[in-house]
N, C-alpha and C positions, 0 to 999 in steps of 0.2 A: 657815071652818075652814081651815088652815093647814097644805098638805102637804108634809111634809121627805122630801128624797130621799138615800137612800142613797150616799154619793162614796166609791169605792174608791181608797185613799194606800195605793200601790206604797211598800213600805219596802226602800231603798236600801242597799246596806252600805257600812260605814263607810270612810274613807278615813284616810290620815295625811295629815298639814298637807303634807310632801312630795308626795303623789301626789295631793292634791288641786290643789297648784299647776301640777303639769302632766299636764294631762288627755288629750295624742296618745302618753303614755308605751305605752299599751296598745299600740294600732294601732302607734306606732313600732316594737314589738320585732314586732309580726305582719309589717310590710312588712322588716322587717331581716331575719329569719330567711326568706323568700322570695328576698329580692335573694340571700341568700346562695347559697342551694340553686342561683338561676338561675346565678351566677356561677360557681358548680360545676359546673355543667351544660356550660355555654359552656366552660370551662377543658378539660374532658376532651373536648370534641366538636372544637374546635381543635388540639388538643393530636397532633404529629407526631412520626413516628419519627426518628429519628436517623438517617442515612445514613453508615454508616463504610465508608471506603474503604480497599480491603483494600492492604496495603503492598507496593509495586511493589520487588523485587532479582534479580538475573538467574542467582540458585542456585537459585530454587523459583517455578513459576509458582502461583501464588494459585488458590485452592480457587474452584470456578465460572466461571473467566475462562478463555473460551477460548485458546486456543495464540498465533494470530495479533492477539488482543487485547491479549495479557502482550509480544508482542514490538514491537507499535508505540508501547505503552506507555513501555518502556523506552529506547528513543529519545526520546519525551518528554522522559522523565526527565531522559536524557542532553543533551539539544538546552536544558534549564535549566540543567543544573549546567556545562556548559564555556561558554569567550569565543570568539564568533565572530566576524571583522569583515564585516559585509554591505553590501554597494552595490549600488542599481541598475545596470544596465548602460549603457542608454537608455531612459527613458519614451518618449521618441516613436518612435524603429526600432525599439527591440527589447524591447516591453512582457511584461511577466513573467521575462524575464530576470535574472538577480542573481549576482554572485559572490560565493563565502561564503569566508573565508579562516579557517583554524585557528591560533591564536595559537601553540598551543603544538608542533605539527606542522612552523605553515610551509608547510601544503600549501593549494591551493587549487582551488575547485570550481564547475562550470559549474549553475546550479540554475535547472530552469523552472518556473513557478509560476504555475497557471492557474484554481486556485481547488481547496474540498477533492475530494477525490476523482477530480481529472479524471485522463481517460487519456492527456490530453498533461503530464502533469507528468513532471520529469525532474532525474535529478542524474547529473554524472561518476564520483560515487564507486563502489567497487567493493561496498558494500552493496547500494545501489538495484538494479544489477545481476543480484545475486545471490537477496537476498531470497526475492523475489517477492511482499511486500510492499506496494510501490507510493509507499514513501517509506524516508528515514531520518534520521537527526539531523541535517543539513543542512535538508535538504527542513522538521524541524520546526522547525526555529530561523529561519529564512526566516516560517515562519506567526505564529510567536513576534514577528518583528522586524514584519511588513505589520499588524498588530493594535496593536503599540504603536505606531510612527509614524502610524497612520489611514490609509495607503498605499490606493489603490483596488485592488482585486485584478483582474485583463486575463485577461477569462473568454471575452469573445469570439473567433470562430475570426479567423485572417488570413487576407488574400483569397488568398494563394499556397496553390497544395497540397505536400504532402509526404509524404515514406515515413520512418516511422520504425519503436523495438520499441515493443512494450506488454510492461513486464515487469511487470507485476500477475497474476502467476500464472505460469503455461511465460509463457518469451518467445515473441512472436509478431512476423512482419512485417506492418505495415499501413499503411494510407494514409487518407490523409485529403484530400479534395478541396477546395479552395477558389472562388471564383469566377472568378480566372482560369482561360478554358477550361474550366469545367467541364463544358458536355455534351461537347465531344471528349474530356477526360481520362476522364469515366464510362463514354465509350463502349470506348477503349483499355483500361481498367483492369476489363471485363468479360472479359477472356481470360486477365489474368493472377490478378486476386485473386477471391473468395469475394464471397459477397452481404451477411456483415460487414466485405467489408473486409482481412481475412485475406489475404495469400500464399497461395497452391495449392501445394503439393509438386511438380507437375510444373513448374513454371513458374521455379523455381530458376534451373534450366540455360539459361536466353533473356531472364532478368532485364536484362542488359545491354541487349538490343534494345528492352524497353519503357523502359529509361529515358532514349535519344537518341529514343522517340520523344515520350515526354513534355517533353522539354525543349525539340522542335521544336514543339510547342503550345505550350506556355506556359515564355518563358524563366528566369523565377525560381522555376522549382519544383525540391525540394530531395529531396536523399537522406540523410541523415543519416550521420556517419563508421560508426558503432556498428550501426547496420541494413546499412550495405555488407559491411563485414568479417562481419556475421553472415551474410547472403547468401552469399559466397563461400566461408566457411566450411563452411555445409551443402550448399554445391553440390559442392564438394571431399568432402564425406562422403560426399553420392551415387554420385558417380564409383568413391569405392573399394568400396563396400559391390556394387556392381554389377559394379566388376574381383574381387570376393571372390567372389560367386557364378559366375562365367563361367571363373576358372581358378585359384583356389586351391585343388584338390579335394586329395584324399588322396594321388592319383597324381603330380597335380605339385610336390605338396610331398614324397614319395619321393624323385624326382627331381632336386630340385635338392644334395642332398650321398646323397655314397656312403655316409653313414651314417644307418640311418632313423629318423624321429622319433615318439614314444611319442605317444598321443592328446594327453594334455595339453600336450605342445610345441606339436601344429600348433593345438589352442584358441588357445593363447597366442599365435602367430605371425598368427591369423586375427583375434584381438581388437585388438591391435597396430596390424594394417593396418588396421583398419576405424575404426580411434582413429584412426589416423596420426599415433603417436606412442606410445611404449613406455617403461617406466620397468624397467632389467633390474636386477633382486634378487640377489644370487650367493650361492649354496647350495653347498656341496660335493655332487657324486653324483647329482644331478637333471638333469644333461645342460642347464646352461641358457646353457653356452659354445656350444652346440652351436644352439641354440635363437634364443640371439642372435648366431650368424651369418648364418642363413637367415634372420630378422627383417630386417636389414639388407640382404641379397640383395632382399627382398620390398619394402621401403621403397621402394630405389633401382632396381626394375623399372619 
């Protein structure tokens, strides 16, 4: 006896003669539509901001940028747009050195250059000076020029020590120690400067005796023109500010004319001397013919 079995025929749906001949058409659109989504994914996960930089002119500092940021900026700026001619001075004596000449000026400037931010960096101009900054369009056109040429930048100290300012902020007098002499010069230069380095305020008025005796240690150590004259300068300030307090009182200033002087004359006459130097305004009816006579009596006491 003869057992027939049951075969279950899965009926297929139909196809067209196109989709019959190609049969990864399904799966191709499932992995297309994947890759896509993933590329999308990737795209937006990649996908960075824009960084715009806010536009640097010297009428309006830029919204967020601090004060001292817009103004060394602007030097940048400036240190692109003008021709400067720059030359080493000497690589081998006098590393970081450079003189920067202004085309259109004519003028020319002593520029040291010791790498970014150092506190021996330096220029003649009367920016750097002033600032308080710590550079100017010299100073950036110099970083400008050592970048293009491949130039090595001379970050290391020299073996000589010196006194110079740091005008990155108030000016200040300081020194910096080399290895000539250095334990006698550390030992000398603990009566006169600070434990950064600093000048002391009393030490002004004796500045001359530390520096024959620094020079009697170690003969190539320097003082800088611009830290001498500053030296002098405020020891000169000392002097008056201390001849102001000891005899410029109310009474001696009665004293010196038979005609007496209103408060505001003897301010004036005591701001003057303490300047040591007066710039006289002429006013009619303010007494200040009067004012700038005794100013000059007081000058020349």
């Amino acid at each position: 006896m003869s057992t027939m079995k049951k075969v279950h025929i899965e009926k297929k749906e139909e196809q067209s003669p196109a989709e019959a001949s190609n049969p990864e058409k399904d799966g191709g659109k499932r992995r297309g539509k994947a890759t896509a989504q993933g590329a999308k994914k990737t795209k937006g996960r990649h996908k960075r901001a824009k960084v715009v930089m806010p536009k640097i002119n010297n009428m309006q500092k830029p919204a967020g940028m601090k004060l001292e940021e817009w103004q060394v900026a602007l030097r940048k700026l400036q240190a692109e747009k003008e021709t400067f001619a720059i030359r080493m001075v000497d690589e081998q004596y006098a590393p970081g050195e450079f003189r920067v000449s202004n085309a259109a000026t004519r003028n020319e400037y002593k520029v040291v250059y010791r790498g970014k931010d150092s506190l021996w960096n330096y220029c003649s101009c009367y920016d750097f000076k002033t600032s308080q900054l710590g550079t100017c369009k010299h100073m950036e056109a110099v970083k400008l020029w050592v970048r293009k040429k491949r130039k090595k930048v001379q970050v290391a100290e020299p073996d000589y020590s010196s006194v110079y300012i740091d005008y990155k902020g108030p000016r200040r007098v300081k020194i910096r120690i080399g290895d000539h002499g250095r334990e006698m010069l550390e030992r000398l230069a603990k009566d006169y400067f600070d434990e950064s380095g600093v000048l002391r305020e009393d030490a002004y008025a004796r500045f001359d005796v530390f520096i024959q005796a620094a020079k009697a240690i170690a003969p190539d150590f320097r003082c800088y023109d611009d830290a001498l004259d500053y030296v002098l300068e405020r020891r000169d300030r000392i002097k008056r500010c201390r001849l102001l307090e000891e005899k410029y009182t109310d009474e001696y200033l009665d004293q010196m004319l038979t005609v007496p002087l209103y408060p505001y004359q003897k301010e004036g006459t005591r701001f003057a001397v303490r300047a040591g130097k007066g710039h006289h305004c002429r006013r009619d009816g303010t007494g200040q013919d009067v004012a700038g006579h005794r100013l000059g009596r007081g000058l020349s006491a």
